[in-house]
PyMOL Python script that loads the backbone (N, CA, C, O; Angstrom):
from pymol import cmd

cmd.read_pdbstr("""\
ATOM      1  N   UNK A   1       0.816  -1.199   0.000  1.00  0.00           N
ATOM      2  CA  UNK A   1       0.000   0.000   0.000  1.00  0.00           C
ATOM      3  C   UNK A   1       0.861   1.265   0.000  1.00  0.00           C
ATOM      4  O   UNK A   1       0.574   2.305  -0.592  1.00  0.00           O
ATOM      5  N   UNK A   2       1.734   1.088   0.591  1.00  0.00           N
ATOM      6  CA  UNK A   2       2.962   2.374   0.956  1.00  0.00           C
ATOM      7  C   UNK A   2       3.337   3.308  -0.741  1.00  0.00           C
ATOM      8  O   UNK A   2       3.462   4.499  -1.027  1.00  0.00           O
ATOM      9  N   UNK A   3       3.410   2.038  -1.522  1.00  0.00           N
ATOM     10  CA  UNK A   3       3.593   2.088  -3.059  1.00  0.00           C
ATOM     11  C   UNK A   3       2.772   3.338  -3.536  1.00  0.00           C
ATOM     12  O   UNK A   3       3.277   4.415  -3.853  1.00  0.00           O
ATOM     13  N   UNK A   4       1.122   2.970  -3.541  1.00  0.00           N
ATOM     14  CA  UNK A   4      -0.291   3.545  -3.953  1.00  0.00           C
ATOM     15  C   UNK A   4      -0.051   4.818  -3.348  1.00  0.00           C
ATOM     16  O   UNK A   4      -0.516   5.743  -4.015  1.00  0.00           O
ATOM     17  N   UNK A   5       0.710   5.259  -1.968  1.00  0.00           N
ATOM     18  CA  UNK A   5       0.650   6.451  -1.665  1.00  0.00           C
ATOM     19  C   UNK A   5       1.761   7.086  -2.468  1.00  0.00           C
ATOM     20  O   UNK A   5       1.487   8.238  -2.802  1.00  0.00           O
ATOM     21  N   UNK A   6       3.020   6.620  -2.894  1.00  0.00           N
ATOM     22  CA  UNK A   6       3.874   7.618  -3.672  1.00  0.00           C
ATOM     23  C   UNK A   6       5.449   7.573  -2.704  1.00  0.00           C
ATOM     24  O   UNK A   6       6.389   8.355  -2.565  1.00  0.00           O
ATOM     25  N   UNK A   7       5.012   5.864  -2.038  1.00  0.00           N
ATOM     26  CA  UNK A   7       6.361   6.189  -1.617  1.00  0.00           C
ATOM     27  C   UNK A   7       7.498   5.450  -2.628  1.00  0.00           C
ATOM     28  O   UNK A   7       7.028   4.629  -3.416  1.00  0.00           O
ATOM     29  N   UNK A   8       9.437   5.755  -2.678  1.00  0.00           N
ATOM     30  CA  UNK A   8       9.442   5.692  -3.194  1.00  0.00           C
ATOM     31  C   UNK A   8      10.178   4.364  -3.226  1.00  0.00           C
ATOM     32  O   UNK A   8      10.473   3.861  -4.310  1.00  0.00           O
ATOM     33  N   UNK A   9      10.514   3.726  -1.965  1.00  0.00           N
ATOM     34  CA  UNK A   9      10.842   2.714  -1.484  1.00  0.00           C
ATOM     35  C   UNK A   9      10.832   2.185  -0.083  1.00  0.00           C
ATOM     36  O   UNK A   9      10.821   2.928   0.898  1.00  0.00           O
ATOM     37  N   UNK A  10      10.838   0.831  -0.017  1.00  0.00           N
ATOM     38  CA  UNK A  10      10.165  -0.080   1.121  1.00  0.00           C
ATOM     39  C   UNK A  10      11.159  -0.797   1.611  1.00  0.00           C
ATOM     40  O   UNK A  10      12.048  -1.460   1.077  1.00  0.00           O
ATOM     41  N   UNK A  11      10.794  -0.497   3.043  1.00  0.00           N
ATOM     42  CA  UNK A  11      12.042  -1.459   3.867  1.00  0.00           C
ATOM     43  C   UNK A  11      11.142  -2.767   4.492  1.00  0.00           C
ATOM     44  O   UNK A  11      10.024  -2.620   4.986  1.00  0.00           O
ATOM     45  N   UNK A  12      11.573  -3.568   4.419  1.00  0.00           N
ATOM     46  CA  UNK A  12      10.468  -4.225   5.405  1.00  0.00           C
ATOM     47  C   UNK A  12      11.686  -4.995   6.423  1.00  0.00           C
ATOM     48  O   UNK A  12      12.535  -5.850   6.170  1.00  0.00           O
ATOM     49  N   UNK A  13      11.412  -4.430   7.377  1.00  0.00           N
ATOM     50  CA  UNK A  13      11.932  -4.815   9.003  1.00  0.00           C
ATOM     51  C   UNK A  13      12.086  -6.318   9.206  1.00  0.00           C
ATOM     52  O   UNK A  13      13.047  -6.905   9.703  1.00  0.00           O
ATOM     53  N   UNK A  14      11.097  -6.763   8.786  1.00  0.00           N
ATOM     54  CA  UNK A  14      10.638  -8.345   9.260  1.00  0.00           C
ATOM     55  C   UNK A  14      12.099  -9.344   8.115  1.00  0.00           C
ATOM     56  O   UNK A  14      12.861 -10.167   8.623  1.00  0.00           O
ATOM     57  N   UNK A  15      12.117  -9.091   7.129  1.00  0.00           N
ATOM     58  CA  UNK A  15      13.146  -9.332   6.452  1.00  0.00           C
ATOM     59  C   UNK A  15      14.805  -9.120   6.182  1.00  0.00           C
ATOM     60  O   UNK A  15      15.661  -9.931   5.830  1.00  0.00           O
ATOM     61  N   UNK A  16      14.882  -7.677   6.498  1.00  0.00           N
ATOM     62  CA  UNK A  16      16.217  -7.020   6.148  1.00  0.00           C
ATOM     63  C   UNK A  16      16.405  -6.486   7.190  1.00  0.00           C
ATOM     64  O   UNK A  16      15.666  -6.634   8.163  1.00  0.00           O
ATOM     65  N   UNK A  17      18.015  -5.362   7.152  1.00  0.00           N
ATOM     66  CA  UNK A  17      17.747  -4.645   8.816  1.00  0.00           C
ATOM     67  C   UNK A  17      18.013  -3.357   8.195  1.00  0.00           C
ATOM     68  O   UNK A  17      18.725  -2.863   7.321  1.00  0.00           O
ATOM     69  N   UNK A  18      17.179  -3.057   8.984  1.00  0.00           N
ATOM     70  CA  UNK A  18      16.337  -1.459   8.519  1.00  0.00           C
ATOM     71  C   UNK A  18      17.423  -0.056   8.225  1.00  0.00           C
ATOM     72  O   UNK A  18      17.288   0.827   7.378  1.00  0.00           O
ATOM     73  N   UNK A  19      18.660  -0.255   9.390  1.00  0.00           N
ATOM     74  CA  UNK A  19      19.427   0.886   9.003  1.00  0.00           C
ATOM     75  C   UNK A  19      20.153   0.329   7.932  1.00  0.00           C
ATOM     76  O   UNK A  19      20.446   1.055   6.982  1.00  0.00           O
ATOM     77  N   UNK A  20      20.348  -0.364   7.944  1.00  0.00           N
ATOM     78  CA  UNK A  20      21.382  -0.880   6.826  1.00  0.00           C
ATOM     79  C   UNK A  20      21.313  -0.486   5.128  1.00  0.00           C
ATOM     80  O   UNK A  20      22.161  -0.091   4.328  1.00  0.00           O
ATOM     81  N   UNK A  21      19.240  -0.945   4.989  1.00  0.00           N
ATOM     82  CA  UNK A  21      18.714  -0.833   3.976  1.00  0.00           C
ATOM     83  C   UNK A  21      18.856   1.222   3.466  1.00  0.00           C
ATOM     84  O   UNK A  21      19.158   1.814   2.429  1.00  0.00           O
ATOM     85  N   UNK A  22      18.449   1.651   4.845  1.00  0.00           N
ATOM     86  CA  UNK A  22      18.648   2.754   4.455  1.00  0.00           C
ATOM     87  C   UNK A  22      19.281   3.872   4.855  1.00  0.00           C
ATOM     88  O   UNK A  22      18.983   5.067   4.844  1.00  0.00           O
ATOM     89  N   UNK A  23      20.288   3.199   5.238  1.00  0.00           N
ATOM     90  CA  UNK A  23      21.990   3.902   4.242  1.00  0.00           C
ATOM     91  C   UNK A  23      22.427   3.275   3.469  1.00  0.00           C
ATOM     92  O   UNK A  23      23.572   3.480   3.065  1.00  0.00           O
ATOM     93  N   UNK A  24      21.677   2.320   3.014  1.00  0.00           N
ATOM     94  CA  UNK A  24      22.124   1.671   1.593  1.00  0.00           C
ATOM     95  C   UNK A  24      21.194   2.709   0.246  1.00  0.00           C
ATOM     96  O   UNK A  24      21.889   3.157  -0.666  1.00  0.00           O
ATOM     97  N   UNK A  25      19.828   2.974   0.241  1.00  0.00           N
ATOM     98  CA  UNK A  25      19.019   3.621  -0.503  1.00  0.00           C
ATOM     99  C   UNK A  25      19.576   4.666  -0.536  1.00  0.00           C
ATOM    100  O   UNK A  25      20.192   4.751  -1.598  1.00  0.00           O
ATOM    101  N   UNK A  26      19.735   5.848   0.297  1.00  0.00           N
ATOM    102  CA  UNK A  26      20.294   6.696   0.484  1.00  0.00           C
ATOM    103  C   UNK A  26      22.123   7.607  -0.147  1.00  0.00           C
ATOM    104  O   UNK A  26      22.566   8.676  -0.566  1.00  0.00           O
ATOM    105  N   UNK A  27      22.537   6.214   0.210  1.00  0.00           N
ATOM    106  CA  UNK A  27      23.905   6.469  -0.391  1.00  0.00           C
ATOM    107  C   UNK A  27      24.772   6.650   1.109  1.00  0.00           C
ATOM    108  O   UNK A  27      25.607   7.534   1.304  1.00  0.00           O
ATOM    109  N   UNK A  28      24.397   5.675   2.038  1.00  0.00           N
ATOM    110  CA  UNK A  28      25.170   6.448   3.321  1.00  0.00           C
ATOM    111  C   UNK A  28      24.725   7.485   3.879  1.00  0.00           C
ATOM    112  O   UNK A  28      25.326   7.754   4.920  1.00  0.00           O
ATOM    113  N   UNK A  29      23.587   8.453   3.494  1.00  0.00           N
ATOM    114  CA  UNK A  29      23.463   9.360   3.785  1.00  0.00           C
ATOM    115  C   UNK A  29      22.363   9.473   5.167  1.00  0.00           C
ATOM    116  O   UNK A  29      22.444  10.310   6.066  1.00  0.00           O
ATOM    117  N   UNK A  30      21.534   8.591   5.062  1.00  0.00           N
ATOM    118  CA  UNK A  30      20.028   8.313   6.029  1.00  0.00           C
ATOM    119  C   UNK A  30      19.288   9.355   5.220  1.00  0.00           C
ATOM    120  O   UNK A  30      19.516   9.888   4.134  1.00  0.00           O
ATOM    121  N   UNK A  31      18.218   9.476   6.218  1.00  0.00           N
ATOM    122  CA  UNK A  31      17.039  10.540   5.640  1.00  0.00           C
ATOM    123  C   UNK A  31      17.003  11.689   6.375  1.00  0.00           C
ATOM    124  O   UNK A  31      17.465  11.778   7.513  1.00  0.00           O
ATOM    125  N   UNK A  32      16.357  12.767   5.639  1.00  0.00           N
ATOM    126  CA  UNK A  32      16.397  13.915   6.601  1.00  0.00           C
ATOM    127  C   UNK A  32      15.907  13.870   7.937  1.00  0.00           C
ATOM    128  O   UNK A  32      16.400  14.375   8.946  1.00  0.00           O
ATOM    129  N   UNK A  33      14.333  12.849   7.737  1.00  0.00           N
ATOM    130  CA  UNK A  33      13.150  12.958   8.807  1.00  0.00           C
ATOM    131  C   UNK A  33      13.125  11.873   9.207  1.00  0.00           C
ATOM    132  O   UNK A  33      13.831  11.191   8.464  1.00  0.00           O
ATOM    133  N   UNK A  34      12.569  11.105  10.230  1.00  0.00           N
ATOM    134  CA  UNK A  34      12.320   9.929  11.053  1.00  0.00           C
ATOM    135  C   UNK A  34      11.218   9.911  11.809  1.00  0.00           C
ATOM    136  O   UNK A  34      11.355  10.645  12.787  1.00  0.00           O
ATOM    137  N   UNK A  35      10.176   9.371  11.758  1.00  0.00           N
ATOM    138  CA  UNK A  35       9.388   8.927  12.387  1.00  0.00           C
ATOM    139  C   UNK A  35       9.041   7.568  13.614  1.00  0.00           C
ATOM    140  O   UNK A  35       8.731   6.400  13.383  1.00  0.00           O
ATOM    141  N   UNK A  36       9.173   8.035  14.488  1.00  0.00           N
ATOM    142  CA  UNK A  36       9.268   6.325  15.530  1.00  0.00           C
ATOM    143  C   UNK A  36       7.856   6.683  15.959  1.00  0.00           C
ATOM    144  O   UNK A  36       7.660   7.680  16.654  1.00  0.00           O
ATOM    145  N   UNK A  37       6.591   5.669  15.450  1.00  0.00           N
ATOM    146  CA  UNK A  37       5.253   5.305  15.961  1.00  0.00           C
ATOM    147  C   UNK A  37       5.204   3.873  16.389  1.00  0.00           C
ATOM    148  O   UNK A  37       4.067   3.407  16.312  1.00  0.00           O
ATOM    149  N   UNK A  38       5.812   3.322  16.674  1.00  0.00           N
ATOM    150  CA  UNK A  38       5.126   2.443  17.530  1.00  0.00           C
ATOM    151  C   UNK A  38       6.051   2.492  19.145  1.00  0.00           C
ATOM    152  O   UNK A  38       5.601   1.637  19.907  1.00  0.00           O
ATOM    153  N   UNK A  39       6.517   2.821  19.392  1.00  0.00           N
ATOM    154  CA  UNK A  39       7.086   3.019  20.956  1.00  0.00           C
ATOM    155  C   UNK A  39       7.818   1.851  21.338  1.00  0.00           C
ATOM    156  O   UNK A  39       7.737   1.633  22.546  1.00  0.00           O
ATOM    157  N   UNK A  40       8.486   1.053  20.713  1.00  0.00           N
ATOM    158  CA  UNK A  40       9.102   0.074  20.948  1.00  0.00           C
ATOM    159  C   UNK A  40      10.799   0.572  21.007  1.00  0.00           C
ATOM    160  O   UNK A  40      11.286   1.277  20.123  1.00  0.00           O
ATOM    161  N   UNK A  41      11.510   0.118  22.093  1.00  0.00           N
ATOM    162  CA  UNK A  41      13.384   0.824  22.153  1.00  0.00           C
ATOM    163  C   UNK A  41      13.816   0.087  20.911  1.00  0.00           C
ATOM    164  O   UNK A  41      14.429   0.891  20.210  1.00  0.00           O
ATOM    165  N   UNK A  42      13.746  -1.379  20.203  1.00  0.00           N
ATOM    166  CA  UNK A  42      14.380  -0.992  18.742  1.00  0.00           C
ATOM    167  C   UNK A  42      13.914  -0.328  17.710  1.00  0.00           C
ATOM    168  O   UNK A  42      14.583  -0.231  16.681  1.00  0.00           O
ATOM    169  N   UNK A  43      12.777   0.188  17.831  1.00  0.00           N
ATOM    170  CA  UNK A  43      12.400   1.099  16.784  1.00  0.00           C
ATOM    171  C   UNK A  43      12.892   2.479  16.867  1.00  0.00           C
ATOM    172  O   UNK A  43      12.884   3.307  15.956  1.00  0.00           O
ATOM    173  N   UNK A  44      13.393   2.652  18.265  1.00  0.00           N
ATOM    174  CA  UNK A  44      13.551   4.160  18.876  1.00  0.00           C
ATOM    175  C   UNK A  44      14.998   4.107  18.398  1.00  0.00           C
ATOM    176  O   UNK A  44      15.344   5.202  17.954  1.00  0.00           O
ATOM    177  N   UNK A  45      16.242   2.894  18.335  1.00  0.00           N
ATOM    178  CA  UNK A  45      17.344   3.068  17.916  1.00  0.00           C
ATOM    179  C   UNK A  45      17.325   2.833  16.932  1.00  0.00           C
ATOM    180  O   UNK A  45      18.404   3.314  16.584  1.00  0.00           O
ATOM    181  N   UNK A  46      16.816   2.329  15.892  1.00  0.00           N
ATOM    182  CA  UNK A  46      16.596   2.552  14.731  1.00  0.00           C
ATOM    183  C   UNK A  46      16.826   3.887  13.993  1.00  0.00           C
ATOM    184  O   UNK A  46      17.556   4.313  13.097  1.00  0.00           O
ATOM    185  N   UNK A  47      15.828   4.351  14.822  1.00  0.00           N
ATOM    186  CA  UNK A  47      15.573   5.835  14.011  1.00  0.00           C
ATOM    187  C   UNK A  47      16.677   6.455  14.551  1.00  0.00           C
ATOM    188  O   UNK A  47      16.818   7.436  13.820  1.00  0.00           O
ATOM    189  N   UNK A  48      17.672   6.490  15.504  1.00  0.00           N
ATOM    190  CA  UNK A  48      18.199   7.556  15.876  1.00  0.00           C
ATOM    191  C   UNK A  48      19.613   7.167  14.653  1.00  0.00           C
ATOM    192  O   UNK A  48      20.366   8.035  14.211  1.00  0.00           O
ATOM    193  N   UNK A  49      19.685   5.817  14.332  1.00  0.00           N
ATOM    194  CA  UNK A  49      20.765   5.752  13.302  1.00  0.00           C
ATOM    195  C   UNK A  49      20.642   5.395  11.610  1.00  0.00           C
ATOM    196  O   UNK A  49      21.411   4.920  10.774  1.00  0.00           O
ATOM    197  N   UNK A  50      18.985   5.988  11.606  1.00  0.00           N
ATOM    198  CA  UNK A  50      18.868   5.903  10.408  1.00  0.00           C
ATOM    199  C   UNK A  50      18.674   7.612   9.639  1.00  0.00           C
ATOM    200  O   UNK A  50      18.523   8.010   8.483  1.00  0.00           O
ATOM    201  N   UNK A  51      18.756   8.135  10.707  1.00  0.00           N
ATOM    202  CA  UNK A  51      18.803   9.793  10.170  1.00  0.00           C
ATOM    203  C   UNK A  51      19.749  10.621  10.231  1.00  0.00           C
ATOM    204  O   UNK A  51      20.474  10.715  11.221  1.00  0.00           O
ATOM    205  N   UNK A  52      19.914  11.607   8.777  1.00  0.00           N
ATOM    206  CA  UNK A  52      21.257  11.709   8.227  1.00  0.00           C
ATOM    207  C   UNK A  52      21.648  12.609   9.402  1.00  0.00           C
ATOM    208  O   UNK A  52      20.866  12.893  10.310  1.00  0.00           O
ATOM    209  N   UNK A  53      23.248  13.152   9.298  1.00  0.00           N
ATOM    210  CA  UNK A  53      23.635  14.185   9.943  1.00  0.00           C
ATOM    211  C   UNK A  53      22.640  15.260  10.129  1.00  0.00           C
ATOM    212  O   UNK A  53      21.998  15.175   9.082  1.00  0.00           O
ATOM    213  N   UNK A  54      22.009  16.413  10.955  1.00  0.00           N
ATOM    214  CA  UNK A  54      21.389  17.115  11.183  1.00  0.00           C
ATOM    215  C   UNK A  54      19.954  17.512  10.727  1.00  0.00           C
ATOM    216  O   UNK A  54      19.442  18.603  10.476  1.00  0.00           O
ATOM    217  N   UNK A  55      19.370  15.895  10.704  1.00  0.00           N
ATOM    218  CA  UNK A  55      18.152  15.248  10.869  1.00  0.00           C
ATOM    219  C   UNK A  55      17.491  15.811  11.537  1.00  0.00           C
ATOM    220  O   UNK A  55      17.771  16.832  12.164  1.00  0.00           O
ATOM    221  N   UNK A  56      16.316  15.126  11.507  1.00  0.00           N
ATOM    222  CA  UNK A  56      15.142  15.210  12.603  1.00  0.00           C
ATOM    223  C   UNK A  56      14.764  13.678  13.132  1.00  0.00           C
ATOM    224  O   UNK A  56      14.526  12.810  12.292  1.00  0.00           O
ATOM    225  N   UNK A  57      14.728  13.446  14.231  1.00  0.00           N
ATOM    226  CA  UNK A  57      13.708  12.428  14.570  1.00  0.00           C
ATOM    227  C   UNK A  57      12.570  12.673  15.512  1.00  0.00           C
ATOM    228  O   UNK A  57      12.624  13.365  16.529  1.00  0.00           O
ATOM    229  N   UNK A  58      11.545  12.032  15.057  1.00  0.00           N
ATOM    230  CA  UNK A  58      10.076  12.617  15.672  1.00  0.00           C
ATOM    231  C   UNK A  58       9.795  11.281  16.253  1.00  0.00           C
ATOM    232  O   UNK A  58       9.815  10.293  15.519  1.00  0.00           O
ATOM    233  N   UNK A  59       9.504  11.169  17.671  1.00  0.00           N
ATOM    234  CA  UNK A  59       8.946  10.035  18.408  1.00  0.00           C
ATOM    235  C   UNK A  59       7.776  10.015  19.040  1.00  0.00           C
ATOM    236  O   UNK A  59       7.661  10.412  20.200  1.00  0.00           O
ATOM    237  N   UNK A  60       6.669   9.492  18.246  1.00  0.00           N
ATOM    238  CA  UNK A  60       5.716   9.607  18.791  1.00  0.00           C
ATOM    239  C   UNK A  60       5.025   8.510  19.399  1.00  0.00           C
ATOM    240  O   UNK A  60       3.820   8.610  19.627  1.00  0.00           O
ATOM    241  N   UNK A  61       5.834   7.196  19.760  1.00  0.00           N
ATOM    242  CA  UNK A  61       4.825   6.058  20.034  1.00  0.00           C
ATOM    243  C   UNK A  61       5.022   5.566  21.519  1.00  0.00           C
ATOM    244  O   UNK A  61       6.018   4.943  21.886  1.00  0.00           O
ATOM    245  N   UNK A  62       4.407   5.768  21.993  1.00  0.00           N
ATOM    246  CA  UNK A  62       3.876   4.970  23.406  1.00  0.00           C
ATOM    247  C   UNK A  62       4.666   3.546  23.540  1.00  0.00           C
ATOM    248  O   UNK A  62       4.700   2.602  22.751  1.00  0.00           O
ATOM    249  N   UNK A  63       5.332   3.731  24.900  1.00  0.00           N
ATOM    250  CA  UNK A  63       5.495   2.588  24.993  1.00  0.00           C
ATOM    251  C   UNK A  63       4.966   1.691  26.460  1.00  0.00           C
ATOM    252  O   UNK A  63       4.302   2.389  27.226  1.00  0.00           O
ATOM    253  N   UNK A  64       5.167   0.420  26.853  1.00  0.00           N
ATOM    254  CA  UNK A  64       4.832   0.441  28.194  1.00  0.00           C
ATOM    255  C   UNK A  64       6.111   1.260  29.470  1.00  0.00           C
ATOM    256  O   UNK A  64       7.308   1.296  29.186  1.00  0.00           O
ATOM    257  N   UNK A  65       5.599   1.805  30.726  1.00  0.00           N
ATOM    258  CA  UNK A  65       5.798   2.133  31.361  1.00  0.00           C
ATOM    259  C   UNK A  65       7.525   1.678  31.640  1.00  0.00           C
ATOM    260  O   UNK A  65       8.493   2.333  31.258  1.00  0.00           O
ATOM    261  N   UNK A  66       7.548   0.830  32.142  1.00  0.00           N
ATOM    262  CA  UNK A  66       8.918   0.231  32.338  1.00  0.00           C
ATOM    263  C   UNK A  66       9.881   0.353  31.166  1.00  0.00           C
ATOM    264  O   UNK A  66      11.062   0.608  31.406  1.00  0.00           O
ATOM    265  N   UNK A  67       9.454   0.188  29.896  1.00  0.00           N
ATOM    266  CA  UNK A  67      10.409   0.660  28.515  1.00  0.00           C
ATOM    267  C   UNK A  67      11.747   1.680  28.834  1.00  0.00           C
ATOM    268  O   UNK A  67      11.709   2.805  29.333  1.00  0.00           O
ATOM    269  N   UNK A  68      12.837   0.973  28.415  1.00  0.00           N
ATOM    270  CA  UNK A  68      13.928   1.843  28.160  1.00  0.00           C
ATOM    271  C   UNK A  68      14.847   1.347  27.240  1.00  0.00           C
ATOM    272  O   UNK A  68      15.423   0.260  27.205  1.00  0.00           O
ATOM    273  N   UNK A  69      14.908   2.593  26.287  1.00  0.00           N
ATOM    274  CA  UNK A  69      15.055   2.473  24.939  1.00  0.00           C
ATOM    275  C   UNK A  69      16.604   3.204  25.010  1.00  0.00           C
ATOM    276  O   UNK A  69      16.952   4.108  25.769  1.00  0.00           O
ATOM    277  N   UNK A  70      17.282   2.620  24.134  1.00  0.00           N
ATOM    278  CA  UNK A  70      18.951   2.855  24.062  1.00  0.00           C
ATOM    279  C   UNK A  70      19.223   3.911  23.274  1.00  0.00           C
ATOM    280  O   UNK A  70      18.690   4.011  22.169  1.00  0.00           O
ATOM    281  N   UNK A  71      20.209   4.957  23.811  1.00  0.00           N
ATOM    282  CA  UNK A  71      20.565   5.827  22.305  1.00  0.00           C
ATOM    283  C   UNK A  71      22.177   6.420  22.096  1.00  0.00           C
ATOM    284  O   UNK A  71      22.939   6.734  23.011  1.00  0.00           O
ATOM    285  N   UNK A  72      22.375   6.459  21.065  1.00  0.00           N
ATOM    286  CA  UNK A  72      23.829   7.170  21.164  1.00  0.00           C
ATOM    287  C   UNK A  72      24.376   8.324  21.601  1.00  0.00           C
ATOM    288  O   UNK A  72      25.191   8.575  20.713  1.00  0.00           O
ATOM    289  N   UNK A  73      24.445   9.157  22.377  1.00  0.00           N
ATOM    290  CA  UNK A  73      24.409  10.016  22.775  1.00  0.00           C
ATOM    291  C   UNK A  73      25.023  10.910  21.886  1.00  0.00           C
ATOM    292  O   UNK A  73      24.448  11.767  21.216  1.00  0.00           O
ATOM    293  N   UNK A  74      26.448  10.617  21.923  1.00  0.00           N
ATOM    294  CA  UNK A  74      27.763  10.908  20.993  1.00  0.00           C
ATOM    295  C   UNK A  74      27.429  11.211  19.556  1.00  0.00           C
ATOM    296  O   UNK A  74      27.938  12.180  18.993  1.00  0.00           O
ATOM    297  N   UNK A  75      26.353  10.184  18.787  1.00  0.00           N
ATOM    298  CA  UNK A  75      25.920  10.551  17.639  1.00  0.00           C
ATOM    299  C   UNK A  75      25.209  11.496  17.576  1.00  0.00           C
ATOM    300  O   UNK A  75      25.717  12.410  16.926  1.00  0.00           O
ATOM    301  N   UNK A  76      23.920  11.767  18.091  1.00  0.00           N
ATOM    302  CA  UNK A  76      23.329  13.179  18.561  1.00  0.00           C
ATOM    303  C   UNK A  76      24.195  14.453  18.411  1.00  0.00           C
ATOM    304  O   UNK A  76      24.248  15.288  17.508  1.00  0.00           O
ATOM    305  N   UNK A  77      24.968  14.312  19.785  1.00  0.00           N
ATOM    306  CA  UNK A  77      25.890  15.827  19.317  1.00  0.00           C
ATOM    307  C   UNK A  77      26.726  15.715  18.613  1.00  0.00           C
ATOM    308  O   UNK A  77      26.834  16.820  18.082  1.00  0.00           O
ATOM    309  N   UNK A  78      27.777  14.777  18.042  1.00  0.00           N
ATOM    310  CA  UNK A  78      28.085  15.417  16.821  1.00  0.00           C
ATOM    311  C   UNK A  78      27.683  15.664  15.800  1.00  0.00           C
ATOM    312  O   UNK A  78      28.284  16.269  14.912  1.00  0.00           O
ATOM    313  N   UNK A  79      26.601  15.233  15.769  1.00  0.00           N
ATOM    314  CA  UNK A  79      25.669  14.806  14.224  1.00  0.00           C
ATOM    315  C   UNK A  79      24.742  16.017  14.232  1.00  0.00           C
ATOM    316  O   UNK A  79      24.381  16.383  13.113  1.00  0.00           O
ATOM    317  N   UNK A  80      24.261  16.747  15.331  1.00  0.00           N
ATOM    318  CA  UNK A  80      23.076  17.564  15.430  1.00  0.00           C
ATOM    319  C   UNK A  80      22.127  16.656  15.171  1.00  0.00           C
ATOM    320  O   UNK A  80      21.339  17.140  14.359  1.00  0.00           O
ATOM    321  N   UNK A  81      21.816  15.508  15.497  1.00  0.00           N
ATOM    322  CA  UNK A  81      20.654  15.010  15.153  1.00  0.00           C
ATOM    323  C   UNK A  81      19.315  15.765  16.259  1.00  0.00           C
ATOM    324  O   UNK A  81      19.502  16.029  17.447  1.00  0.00           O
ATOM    325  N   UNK A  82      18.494  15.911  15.785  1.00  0.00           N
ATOM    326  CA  UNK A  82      17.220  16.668  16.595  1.00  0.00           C
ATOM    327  C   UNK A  82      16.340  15.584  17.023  1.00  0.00           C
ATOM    328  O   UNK A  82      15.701  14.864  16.256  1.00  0.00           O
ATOM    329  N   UNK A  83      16.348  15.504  18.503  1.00  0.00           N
ATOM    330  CA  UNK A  83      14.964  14.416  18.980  1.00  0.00           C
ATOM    331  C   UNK A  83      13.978  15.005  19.011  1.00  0.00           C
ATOM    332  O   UNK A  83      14.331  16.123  19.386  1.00  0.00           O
ATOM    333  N   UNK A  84      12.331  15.026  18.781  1.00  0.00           N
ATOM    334  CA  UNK A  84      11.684  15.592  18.990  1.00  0.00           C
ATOM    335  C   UNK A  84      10.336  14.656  19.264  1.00  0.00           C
ATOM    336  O   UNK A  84       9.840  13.896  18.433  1.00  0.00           O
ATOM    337  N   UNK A  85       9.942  14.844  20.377  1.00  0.00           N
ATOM    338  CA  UNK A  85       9.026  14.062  21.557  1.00  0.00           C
ATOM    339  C   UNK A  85       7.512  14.690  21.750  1.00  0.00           C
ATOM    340  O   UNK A  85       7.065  15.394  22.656  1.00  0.00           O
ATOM    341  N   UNK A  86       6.941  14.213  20.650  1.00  0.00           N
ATOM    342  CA  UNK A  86       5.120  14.737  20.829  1.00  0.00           C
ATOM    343  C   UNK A  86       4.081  13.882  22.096  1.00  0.00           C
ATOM    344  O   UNK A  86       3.980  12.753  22.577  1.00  0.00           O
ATOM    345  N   UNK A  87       3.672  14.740  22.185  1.00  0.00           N
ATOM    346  CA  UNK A  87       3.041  14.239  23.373  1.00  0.00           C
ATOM    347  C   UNK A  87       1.468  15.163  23.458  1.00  0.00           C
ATOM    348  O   UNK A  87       1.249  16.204  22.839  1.00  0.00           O
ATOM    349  N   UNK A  88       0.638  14.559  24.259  1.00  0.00           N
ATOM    350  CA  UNK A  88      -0.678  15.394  24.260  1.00  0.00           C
ATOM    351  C   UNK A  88      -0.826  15.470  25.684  1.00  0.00           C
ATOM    352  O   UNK A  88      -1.948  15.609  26.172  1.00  0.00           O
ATOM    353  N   UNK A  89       0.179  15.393  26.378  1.00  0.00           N
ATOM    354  CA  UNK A  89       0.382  15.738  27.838  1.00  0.00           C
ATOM    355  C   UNK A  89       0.663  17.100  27.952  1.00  0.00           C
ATOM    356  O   UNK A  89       1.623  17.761  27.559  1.00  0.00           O
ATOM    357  N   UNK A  90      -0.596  17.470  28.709  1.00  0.00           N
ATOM    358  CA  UNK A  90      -0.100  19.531  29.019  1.00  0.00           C
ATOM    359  C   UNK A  90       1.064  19.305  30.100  1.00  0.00           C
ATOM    360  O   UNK A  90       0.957  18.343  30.860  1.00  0.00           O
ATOM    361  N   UNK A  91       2.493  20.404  30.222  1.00  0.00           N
ATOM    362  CA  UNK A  91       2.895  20.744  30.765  1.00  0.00           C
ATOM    363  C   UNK A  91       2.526  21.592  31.804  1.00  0.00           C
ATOM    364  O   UNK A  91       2.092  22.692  31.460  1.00  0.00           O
ATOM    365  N   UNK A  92       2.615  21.259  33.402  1.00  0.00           N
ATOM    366  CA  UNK A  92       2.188  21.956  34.967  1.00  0.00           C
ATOM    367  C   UNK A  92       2.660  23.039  34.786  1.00  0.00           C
ATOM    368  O   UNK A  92       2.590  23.898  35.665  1.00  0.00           O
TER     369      UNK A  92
END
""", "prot")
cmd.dss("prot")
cmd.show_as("cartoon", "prot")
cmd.util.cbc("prot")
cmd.orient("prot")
């Protein structure tokens, strides 16, 4: 279905491994943007090493309570990678 919308290629997780595929599509490069929806910690490191130097990653998926999800720290700041954490929780 991903196709029908205009995307312009498909990773599928269940088969291949996901950063690999895309810094392979890419050219090494990753993608500008990242999306993590389902709230799972390998999806959350996923994304943090599948987006190029001074990226974005957007995390929006719930996870359970106890969840703790791994990240590079080191890649972040040198990379400028941007985390960015939506939530529909008002701030006190």
């Amino acid at each position: 279905k991903a196709k029908t919308l205009g995307a312009t290629h498909i990773v599928n997780a269940a088969k291949e491994d996901v950063v690999d595929r895309i810094r392979e599509i890419t050219g090494g490069m990753g993608v500008d943007v990242v999306v993590e929806a389902l709230g799972r910690p390998q999806t959350f490191m996923q994304c943090t090493l599948s987006v190029k130097d001074g990226g974005k990653d957007v995390m929006i998926g719930l996870s359970q309570a106890s969840s703790i999800g791994e990240i590079d720290i080191n890649r972040l700041v040198r990379f400028r990678v941007y985390l960015n954490f939506l939530s529909t929780i008002k701030p006190l």
